[in-house]
Structure formats: structure tokens, C-alpha cells
C-alpha positions, 0 to 999 in steps of 0.5 A: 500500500502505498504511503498516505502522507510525503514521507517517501519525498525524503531525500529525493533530488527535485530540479525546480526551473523559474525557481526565482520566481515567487511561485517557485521560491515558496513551492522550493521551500516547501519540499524542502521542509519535506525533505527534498534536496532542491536544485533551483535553476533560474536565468537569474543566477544571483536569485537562484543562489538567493532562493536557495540560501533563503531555503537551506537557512529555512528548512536545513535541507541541502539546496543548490542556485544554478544559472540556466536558460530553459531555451538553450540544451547546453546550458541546461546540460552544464546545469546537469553536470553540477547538480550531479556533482551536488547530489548525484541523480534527479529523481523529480522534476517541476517545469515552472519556467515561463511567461508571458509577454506585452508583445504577445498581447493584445491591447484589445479585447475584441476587434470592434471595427476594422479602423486601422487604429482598431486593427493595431489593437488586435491580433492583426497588430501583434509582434509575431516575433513576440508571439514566437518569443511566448510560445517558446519560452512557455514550450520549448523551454517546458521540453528542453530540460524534460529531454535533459533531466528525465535522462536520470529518471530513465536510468534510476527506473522511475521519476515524476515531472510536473509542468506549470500549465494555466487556466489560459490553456482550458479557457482561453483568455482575452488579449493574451493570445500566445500565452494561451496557445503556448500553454495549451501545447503545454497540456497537450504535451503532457499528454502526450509525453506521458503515454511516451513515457509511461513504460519506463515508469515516468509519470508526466502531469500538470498543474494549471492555476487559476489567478494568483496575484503576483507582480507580473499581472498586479496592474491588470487585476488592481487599480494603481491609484485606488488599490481597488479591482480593475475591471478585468479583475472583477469580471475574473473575481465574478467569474471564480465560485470561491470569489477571491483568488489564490494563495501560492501557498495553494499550489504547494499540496498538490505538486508535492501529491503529483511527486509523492508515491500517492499518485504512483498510478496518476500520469498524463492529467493537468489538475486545476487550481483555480476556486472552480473559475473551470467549472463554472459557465457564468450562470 
């Protein structure tokens, strides 16, 4: 019978990408204090080297800050080669590497004519170079360091790797185009890679939060000057049954479930963390 609780976590080496980040900082300490051994990979080599002195300090588990860009296979390579060094092979992998761009936005919900002024709101006016910058950002770099570290995994006989959907792949949002494309490919990439995968007992899943307050999209969601809702932030609040939104904190749980040996027989599945905004058809 498998374990009913994180114990089995124990010990294990996670690679942890956009480890800088917020959501990553707080999900690296998290393990941590379930005894996983972290290696925080971030293009910000000084921030990963904070985040995992910060989570050392906090939790008294080992934890190791590397450079590393998620779009180049060399530089994840060299990441490779020093966490080995460190703590020898990856048994976990979480994707949380991503984002999004103002260049791969719309500033236009919808195209309400076609004045050219209208037409350089929309689609027609989007930078595709930003477009392509989202989508490999979100995509190629959610591939490339599965192919790297998933290697170990093939050797140790198992392994499990999360990636960082979002709401955006299930219910596309307005004016972020690319984003939801690219995290859509995400999901379905998932799938995909855990049916390749499968035989060689390495579980592939995926987590698509909802909405979550963070410096990226605080402007969007909150009025600079009076600190109240924006409008798309209320029309987001309206739309979510739990009427708020999410603490990272709220993510946490069900990563370290889709790691642990509680999900051994969970692969393939993207689970929504969003107050049941999924769910939920607006009337």
C-alpha cells in the first residue's frame, strides 16, 4: 500500500526551473521542509543562489542556485553536470519556467471595427516575433530540460515531472493570445509525453492555476491609484465560485501529491487550481 502522507519525498533530488520566481521560491521551500534536496535553476543566477540560501537557512535541507536558460540544451546540460556533482541523480522534476509577454498581447479585447487604429489593437497588430518569443519560452523551454533531466529518471527506473500549465490553456483568455496557445501545447504535451513515457515508469502531469496575484499581472487585476479591482479583475473575481483568488501557498499540496508515491498510478492529467473559475459557465 502505498504511503498516505510525503514521507517517501525524503531525500529525493527535485530540479525546480523559474525557481526565482515567487511561485517557485515558496513551492522550493516547501519540499524542502519535506525533505527534498532542491536544485533551483533560474536565468537569474544571483536569485537562484538567493532562493536557495533563503531555503537551506529555512528548512536545513541541502539546496543548490544554478544559472540556466530553459531555451538553450547546453546550458541546461552544464546545469546537469553540477547538480550531479551536488547530489548525484534527479529523481523529480517541476517545469515552472515561463511567461508571458506585452508583445504577445493584445491591447484589445475584441476587434470592434476594422479602423486601422482598431486593427493595431488586435491580433492583426501583434509582434509575431513576440508571439514566437511566448510560445517558446512557455514550450520549448517546458521540453528542453524534460529531454535533459528525465535522462536520470530513465536510468534510476522511475521519476515524476510536473509542468506549470494555466487556466489560459482550458479557457482561453482575452488579449493574451500566445500565452494561451503556448500553454495549451503545454497540456497537450503532457499528454502526450506521458503515454511516451509511461513504460519506463515516468509519470508526466500538470498543474494549471487559476489567478494568483503576483507582480507580473498586479496592474491588470488592481487599480494603481485606488488599490481597488480593475475591471478585468472583477469580471475574473465574478467569474471564480470561491470569489477571491489564490494563495501560492495553494499550489504547494498538490505538486508535492503529483511527486509523492500517492499518485504512483496518476500520469498524463493537468489538475486545476483555480476556486472552480473551470467549472463554472457564468450562470
Amino acid at each position: 500500500m502505498k504511503p498516505l502522507n510525503f514521507d517517501d519525498l525524503k531525500g529525493k533530488v527535485c530540479v525546480l526551473t523559474g525557481g526565482g520566481g515567487a511561485i517557485g521560491a515558496s513551492l522550493a521551500e516547501f519540499l524542502a521542509r519535506r525533505g527534498v534536496r532542491m536544485a533551483i535553476l533560474d536565468l537569474n543566477g544571483a536569485r537562484a543562489e538567493e532562493v536557495a540560501k533563503q531555503v537551506k537557512r529555512e528548512t536545513g535541507t541541502p539546496a543548490v542556485g544554478i544559472k540556466t536558460n530553459v531555451l538553450e540544451k547546453e546550458s541546461l546540460e552544464q546545469a546537469a553536470e553540477a547538480i550531479h556533482k551536488e547530489f548525484g541523480k534527479v529523481d523529480f522534476l517541476i517545469n515552472a519556467a515561463g511567461g508571458n509577454s506585452p508583445k504577445g498581447t493584445t491591447e484589445a479585447e475584441f476587434l470592434e471595427s476594422v479602423s486601422e487604429q482598431d486593427l493595431e489593437k488586435s491580433i492583426y497588430g501583434l509582434d509575431i516575433e513576440g508571439f514566437r518569443w511566448v510560445f517558446d519560452l512557455n514550450l520549448s523551454g517546458t521540453l528542453l530540460p524534460t529531454l535533459v533531466f528525465t535522462r536520470d529518471m530513465l536510468d534510476l527506473g522511475s521519476g515524476a515531472v510536473v509542468n506549470f500549465s494555466s487556466m489560459s490553456a482550458l479557457r482561453p483568455l482575452t488579449r493574451v493570445g500566445a500565452y494561451s496557445a503556448a500553454k495549451a501545447a503545454v497540456t497537450n504535451l503532457t499528454e502526450w509525453l506521458a503515454v511516451h513515457l509511461a513504460k519506463k515508469n515516468i509519470r508526466i502531469n500538470a498543474v494549471a492555476p487559476g489567478f494568483f496575484v503576483g507582480e507580473q499581472n498586479r496592474f491588470l487585476l488592481f487599480d494603481e491609484k485606488t488599490g481597488e479591482l480593475s475591471p478585468r479583475g472583477n469580471k475574473i473575481i465574478m467569474n471564480t465560485p470561491m470569489g477571491r483568488f489564490g494563495d501560492y501557498g495553494e499550489i504547494h499540496g498538490t505538486v508535492a501529491f503529483l511527486l509523492s508515491g500517492m499518485a504512483s498510478f496518476i500520469t498524463g492529467v493537468t489538475v486545476p487550481i483555480d476556486g472552480g473559475f473551470n467549472a463554472y459557465s457564468g450562470v
